[in-house]
TORSEGU-134400 format. One record per residue (C-alpha): residue number from 1; y, z, x; residue in three letters. Coordinates in pm, 1 decimal. Layout:
REM TORSEGU-134400
 pos       yy       zz       xx code
 NUM        Y        Z        X  Ala
...
This chain:
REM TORSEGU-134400
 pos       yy       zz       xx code
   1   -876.2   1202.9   3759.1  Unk
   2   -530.5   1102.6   3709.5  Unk
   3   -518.2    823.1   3857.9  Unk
   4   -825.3    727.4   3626.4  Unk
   5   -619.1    842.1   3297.2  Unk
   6   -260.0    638.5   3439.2  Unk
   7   -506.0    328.9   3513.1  Unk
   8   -644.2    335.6   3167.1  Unk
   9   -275.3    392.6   3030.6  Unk
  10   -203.5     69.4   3233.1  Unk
  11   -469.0    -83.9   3078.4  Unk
  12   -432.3    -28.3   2711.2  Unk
  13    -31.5    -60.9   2764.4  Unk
  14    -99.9   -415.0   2896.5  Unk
  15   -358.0   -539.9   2664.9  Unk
  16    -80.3   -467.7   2371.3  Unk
  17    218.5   -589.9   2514.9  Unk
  18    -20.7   -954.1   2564.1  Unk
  19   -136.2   -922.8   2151.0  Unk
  20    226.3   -867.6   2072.5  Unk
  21    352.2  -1154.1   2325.7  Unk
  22     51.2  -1361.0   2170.8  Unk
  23    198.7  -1283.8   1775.7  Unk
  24    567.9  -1335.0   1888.0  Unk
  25    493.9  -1657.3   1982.0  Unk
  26    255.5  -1846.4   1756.4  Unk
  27    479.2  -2082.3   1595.3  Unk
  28    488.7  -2055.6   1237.4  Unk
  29    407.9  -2364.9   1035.2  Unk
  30    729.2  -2526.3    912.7  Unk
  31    771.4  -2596.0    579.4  Unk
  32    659.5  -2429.7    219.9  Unk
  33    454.0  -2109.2    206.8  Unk
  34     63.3  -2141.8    139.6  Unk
  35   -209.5  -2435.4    229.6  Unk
  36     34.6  -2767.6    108.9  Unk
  37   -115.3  -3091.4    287.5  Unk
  38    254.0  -3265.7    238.3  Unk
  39    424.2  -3302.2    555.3  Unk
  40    818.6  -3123.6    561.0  Unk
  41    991.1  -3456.8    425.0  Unk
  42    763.3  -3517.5    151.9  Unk
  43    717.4  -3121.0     56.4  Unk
  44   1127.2  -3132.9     45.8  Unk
  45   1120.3  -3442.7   -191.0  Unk
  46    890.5  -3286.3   -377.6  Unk
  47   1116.9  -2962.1   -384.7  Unk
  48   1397.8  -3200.2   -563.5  Unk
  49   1183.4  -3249.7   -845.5  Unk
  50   1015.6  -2941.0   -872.7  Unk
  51   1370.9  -2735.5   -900.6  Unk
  52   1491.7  -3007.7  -1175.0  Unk
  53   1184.4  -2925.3  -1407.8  Unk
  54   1169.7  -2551.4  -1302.1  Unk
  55   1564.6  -2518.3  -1355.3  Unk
  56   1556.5  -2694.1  -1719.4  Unk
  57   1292.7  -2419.3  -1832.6  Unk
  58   1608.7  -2179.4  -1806.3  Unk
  59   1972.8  -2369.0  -1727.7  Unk
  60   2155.8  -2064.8  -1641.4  Unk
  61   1897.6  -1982.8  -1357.5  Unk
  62   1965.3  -2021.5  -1012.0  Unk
  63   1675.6  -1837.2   -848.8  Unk
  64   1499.6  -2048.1   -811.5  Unk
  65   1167.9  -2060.5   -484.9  Unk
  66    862.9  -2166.2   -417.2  Unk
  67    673.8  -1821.0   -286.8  Unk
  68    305.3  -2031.6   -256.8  Unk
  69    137.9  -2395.4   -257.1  Unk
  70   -188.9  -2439.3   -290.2  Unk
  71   -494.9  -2720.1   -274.9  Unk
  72   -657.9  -2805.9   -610.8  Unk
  73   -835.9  -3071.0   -609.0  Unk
  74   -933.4  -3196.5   -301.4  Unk
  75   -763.8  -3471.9    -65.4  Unk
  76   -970.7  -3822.0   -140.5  Unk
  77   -939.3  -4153.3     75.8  Unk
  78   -778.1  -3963.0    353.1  Unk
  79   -669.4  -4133.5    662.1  Unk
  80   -441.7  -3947.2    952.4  Unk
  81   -267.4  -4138.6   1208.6  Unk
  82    -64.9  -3976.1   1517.6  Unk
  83   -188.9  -3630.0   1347.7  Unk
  84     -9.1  -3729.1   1009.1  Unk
  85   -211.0  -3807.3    702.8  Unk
  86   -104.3  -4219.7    574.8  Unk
  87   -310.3  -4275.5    302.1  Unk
  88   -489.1  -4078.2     26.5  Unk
  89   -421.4  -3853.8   -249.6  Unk
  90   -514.0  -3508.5   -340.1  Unk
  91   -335.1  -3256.3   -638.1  Unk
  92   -168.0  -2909.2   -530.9  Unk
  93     -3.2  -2585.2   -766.7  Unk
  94    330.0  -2500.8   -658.6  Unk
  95    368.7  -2105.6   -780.5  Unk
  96    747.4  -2115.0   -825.7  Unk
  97    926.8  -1815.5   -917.3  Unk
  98   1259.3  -1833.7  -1139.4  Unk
  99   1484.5  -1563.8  -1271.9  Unk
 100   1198.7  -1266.9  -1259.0  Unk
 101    925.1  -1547.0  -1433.6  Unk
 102    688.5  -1768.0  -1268.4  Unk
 103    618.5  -2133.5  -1307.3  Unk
 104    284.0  -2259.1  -1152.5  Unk
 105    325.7  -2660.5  -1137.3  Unk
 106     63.7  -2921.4  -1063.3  Unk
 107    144.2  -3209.6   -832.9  Unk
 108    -22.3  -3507.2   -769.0  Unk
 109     68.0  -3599.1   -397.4  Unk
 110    -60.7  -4034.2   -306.0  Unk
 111     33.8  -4173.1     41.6  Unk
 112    -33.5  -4516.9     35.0  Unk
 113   -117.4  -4601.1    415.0  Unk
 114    203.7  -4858.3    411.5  Unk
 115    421.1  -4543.7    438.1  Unk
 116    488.2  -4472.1     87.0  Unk
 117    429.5  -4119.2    -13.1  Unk
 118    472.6  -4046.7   -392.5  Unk
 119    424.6  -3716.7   -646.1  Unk
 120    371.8  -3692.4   -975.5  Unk
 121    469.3  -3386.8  -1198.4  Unk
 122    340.0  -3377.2  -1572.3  Unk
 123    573.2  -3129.0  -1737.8  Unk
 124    320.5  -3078.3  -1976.5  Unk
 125     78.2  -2914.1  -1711.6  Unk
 126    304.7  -2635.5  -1595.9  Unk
 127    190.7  -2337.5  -1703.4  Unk
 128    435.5  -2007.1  -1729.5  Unk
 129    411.8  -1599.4  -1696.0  Unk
């Protein structure tokens, strides 16, 4: 019988250490928090632009991140090469937070399958809480 209960210990000891070795190393996705389609380069140009708007709502803030991105309006005229998307254009909301208040900014991302990638922010859209 103890043999039984030890082997069973074993058991249940082993099957966590593999779920823990399993979460340990799942890489994380690099890049911005949330669902954004932009690849790192074009999420960090993006980031440039964002912070400039963001930081003129309030000059003397400099907390200043984005905590979540998010889809919108759905990618159109997609086309993915090498696993990177080339050409289309879908819109995403950026929640950035700022000095204890939160921006949420709409982007427009287009990739123009020659390897231009471009974003459009329309100050007017940003909405604030």
């Amino acid at each position: 019988k103890k043999v039984k209960i030890l082997f069973l210990l074993f058991i249940v000891f082993f099957i966590i250490s593999i779920k823990s070795f399993g979460e340990e190393s799942t890489p994380k996705k690099p890049g911005l928090p949330g669902s954004s389609l932009a690849n790192i380069v074009l999420q960090r140009d993006t980031l440039l632009g964002v912070y400039a708007l963001v930081g003129s709502l309030n000059l003397n803030c400099r907390d200043i991140s984005v905590t979540n991105t998010q889809v919108i309006q759905a990618p159109r005229d997609l086309l993915m090469k090498n696993g990177t998307y080339i050409q289309g254009n879908w819109q995403e909301a950026w929640v950035v937070n700022y000095c204890g208040k939160q921006a949420i900014v709409p982007i427009k991302f287009v990739l123009d399958g020659k390897g231009g990638a471009y974003y459009h922010i329309d100050p007017k859209k940003v909405t604030h809480n």
